[in-house]
N, C-alpha and C positions, 0 to 999 in steps of 0.2 A: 151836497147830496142831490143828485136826478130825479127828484120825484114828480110823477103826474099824477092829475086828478082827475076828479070825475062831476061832471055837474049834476046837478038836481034831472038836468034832462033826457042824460042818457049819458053814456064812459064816453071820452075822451081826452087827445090832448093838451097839453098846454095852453098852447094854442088854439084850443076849439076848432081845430082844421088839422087831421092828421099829417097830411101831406102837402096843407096848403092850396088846394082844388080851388077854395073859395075865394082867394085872393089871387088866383091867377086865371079866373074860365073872364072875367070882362075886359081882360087886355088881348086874349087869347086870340081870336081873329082881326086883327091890328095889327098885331106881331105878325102872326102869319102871313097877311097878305105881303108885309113888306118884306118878311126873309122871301116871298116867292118871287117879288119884282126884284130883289137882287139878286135871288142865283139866276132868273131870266137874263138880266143884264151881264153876269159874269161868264153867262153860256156864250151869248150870242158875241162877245167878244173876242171868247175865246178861237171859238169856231173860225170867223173871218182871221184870225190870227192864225190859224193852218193848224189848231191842239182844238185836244179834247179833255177840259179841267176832270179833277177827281181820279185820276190815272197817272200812275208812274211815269217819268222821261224815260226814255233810252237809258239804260244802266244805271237805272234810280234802283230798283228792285230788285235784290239780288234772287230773289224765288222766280223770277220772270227770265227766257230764255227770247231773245229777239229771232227774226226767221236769218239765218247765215252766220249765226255768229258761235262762239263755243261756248258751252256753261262752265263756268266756274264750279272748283270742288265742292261738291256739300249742296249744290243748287238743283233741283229737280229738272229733269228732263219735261218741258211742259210749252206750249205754247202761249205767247203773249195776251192778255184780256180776252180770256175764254170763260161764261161764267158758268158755276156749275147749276147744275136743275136740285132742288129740293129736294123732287120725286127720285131723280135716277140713281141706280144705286150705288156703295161706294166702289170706286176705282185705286184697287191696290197695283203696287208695284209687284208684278211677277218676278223679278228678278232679287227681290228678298223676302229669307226664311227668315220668320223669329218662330221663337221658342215660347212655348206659355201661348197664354192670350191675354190681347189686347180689349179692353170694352172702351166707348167714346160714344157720341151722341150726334147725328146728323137728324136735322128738321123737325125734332121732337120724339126721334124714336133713338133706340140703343142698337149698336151694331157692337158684333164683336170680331175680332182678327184676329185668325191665326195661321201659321202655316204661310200657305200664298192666296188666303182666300178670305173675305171677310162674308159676315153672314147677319138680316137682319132681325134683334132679337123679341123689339116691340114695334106696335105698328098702331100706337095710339096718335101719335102726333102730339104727344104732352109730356115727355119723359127727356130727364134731363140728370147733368151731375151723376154721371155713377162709378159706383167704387166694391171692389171685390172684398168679401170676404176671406178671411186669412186662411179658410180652409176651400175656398176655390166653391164651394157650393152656390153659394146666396150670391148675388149684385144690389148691393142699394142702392137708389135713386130719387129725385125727387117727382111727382105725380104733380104736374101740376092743371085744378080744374077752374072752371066757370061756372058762377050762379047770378040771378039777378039778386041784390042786397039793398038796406036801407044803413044808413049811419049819421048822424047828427054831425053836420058841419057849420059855421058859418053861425048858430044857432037855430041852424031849421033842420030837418031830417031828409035827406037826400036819398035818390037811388042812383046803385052803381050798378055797373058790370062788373062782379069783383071776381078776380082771380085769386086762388086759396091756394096753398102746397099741401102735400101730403105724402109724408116719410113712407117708403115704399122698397120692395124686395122683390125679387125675382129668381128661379132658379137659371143656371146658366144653360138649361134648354127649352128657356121660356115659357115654363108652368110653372103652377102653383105660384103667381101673381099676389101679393099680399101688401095690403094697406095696413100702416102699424102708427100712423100717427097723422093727426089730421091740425091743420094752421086753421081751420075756420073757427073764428071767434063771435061768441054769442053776448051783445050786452045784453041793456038789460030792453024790456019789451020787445019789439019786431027788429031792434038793432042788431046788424050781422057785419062783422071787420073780418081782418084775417094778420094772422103773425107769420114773421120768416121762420121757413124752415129749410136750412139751405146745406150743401155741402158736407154730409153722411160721411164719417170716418169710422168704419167698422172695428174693435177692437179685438186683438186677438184669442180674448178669453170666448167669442162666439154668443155674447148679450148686450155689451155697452157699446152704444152708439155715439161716438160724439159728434156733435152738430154746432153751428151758429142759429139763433133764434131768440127772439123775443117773446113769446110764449111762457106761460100760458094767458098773458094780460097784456098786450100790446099799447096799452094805452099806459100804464105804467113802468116799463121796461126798454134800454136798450137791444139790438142785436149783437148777443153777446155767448161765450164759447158754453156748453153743456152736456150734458149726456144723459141719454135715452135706453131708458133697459128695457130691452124686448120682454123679457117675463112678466116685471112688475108694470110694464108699461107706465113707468113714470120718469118726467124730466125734472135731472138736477141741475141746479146749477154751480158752475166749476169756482171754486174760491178765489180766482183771479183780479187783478185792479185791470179799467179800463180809463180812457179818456172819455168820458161821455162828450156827445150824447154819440160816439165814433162806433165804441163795440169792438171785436173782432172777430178774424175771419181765417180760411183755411186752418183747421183742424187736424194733422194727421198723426197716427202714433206711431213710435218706434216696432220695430215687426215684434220683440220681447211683452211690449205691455207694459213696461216698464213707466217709461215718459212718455208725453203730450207734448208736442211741438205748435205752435197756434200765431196769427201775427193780432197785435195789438196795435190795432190803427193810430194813429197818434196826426196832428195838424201842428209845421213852425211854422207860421204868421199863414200867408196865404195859397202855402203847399201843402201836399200828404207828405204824410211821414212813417210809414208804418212799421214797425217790426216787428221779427220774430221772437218769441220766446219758447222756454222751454219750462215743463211743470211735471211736476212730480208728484204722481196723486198718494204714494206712500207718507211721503210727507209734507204734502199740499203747499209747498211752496213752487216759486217761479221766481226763475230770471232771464234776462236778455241776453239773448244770444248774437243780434245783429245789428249793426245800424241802423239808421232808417233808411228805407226806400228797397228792402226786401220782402215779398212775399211768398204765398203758395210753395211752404217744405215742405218735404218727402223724404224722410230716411232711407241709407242704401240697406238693403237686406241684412248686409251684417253692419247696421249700426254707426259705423264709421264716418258717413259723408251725409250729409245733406244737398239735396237739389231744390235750385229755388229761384224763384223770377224777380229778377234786378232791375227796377225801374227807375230811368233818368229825364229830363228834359226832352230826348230824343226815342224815345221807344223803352222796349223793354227785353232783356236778352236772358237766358239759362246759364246760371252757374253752380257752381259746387263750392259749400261751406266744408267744413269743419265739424261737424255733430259734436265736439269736446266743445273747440273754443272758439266757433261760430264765426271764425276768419275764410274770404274768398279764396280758394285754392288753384281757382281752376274757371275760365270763362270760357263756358260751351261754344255761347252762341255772338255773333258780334253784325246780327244784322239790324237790331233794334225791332224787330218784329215776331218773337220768338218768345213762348212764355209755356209754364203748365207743363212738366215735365215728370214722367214716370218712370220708375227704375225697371230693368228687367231681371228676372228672378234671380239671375247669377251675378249683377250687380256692377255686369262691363259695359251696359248697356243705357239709353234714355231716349224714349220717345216724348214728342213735344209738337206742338202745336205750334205751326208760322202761319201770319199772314203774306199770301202774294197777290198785290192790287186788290183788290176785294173778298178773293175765297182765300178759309183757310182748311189748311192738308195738314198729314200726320207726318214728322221727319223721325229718323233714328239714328242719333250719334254713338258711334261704338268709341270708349276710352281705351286706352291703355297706363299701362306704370299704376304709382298707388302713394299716395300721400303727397308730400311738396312735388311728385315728377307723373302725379298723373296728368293727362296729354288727351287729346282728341284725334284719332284716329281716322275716322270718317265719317261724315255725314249723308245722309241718302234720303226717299223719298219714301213713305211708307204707303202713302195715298195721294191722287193725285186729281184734281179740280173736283174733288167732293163737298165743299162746301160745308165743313164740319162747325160740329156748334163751338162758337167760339169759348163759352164762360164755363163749358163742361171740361174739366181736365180730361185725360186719357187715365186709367188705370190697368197696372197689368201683373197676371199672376201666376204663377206655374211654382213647382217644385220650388223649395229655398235650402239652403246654407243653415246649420243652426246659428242664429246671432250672436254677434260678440259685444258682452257688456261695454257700456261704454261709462268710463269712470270720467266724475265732474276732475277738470285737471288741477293736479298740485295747486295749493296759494290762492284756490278761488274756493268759496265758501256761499250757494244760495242764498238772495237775500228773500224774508216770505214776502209774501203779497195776499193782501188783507182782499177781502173782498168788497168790492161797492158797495155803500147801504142798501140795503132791501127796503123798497117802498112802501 
């Protein structure tokens, strides 16, 4: 059982060092000064060596276009080690129409895309992760703010600069701003922490939220899958097993309502292991859908497929499962640098997130065929040295397809899953 406690002093946990702060701030400039004497030394060798480290080779990059040479299919029209500015705004490809729109996250604010034009929707510099509502109205997001704070580490009461999240909405013509759920956690006396609130999956009935979080007691909880009812404003938690103290992450539900698809982080010896699962709030069981070392699902519109980011030794690429029986059907992407993929509302469609050398842009794979002979079509640029925030998916939504149930297949039979003791 994961339990944590609380001293006489004030909440915390295990540990008496949430994160450890106190056992890592007196090595902390020792460390630093020597990781800085060696990338000094691995600059300066480089340099007389006629390179420049931390940068792609000649046709290391397939997002990278050298000056004379021709790009490969699916590779962005874009010049070499260009980087982009924070401030400026995004840069889409004129030369593709999508349909719907696009929302995604650069510098801390939300833009959206559509058309051949993108436009930006916050302008806090704190907004991040956002995700459409099924009926195109609302975007959820996470707010994330700063206060100065006190918290008992180490056995003494420390001050931070603590950053808090806070579950947040928007309409898609950026009013009516609304805060619906706040990560800042109050112990007990002047003690102030804060729990994840991370990763907003809107549900299609238009009140259940499901998220990752440790809340409402951070100090007793891992970060683990939930939902948040806008009416009642209260968080439940989903009857799932985890690996403590691991949790899980990416939340998304089938466009019906039906199912909850989520990954369940898992660790064999001294690698991640994550997988996805799938759960059934009708009859609150779950089972696994995928090996380990898949993440971030996304149902196609009608139910059918799944899109999800495959991670190896060597990067991480976009594929398409199976939504029955959670088998790879299909590899998007095979640059190793490609993840975070969204369907488009007719479901021929998948924008996604690559890095090239340091920024990352928006791509759009068009498929074709459908089942064992779906195929990748082409790849193209959808934005181009914007600098997109990397940990925020893309989401996108227009008009849909009514969805088609998806039946669990002949000979397989749900196993439940108990949930972790409550502490």
């Amino acid at each position: 059982m994961n339990r944590r406690t609380s001293s006489a002093r004030g909440p915390r946990r295990t540990t008496g060092d949430p994160y450890r702060l106190g056992q890592v701030r007196p090595f902390l400039a020792p460390i630093l000064a020597t990781v800085g004497l060696v990338l000094v030394g691995v600059l300066t060798l480089s340099v007389l060596g006629g390179h420049i480290p931390f940068l792609p080779a000649r046709g290391e990059d397939p997002g990278v276009v050298e000056p004379g040479t021709t790009p490969r299919p699916g590779a962005p029209s874009i010049q070499p080690h260009r980087t982009p500015s924070p401030s400026a705004p995004v840069e889409v490809n004129p030369e593709v129409v999508i349909d719907g729109k696009i929302v995604y996250a650069k510098a801390g604010n939300l833009w959206i895309q559509e058309g051949r034009e993108a436009r930006q929707l916050t302008n806090t510099g704190r907004d991040s992760q956002p995700a459409w509502s099924a009926d195109g109205e609302w975007i959820y997001f996470i707010d994330t703010r700063r206060t100065r704070a006190k918290f008992f580490v180490a056995q003494a009461l420390r001050g931070y600069e603590l950053y808090y999240p806070i579950l947040s909405r928007v309409k898609s013509d950026g009013t009516s701003r609304q805060a619906l759920l706040s990560g800042l956690y109050k112990g007990s006396g002047s003690q102030r922490w804060f729990y994840f609130i991370r990763q907003p999956a809107p549900a299609p009935n238009g009140r259940t939220i499901a998220i990752v979080s440790d809340g409402p007691d951070p100090t007793r909880r891992d970060v683990v899958l939930q939902t948040y009812d806008v009416k009642t404003k209260k968080m439940t938690r989903v009857p799932v097993t985890e690996q403590a103290p691991l949790g899980h992450q990416d939340p998304s539900w089938r466009p019906d309502g039906k199912l909850l698809v989520y990954v369940r982080n898992g660790r064999d010896a001294g690698r991640g292991a994550p997988e996805i699962f799938r759960y059934d709030p009708k009859t609150k069981r779950a089972r696994a859908m995928s090996g380990p070392g898949y993440t971030e699902p996304v149902y196609s519109p009608d139910g059918r497929y799944l899109a999800a980011t495959r991670t190896t030794s060597f990067g991480t690429d976009v594929v398409v499962l199976d939504a029955g029986t959670g088998g790879e059907i299909l590899r998007v992407t095979s640059d190793e640098h490609s993840w975070g993929a969204a369907w488009s509302p007719d479901g021929t469609k998948l924008a996604f997130l690559r890095l090239a050398g340091s920024n990352v842009d928006l791509q759009l794979a068009t498929l074709s065929g459908s089942g064992g002979s779906l195929a990748v079509e082409s790849i193209e640029s959808l934005t181009e040295f914007s600098g997109l925030d990397p940990t925020s998916r893309p989401s996108w939504w227009g008009p849909r397809p009514t969805p088609a149930a998806t039946p669990v297949p002949s000979g397989e039979s749900p196993e439940p899953a108990s949930p972790s003791p409550e502490p």
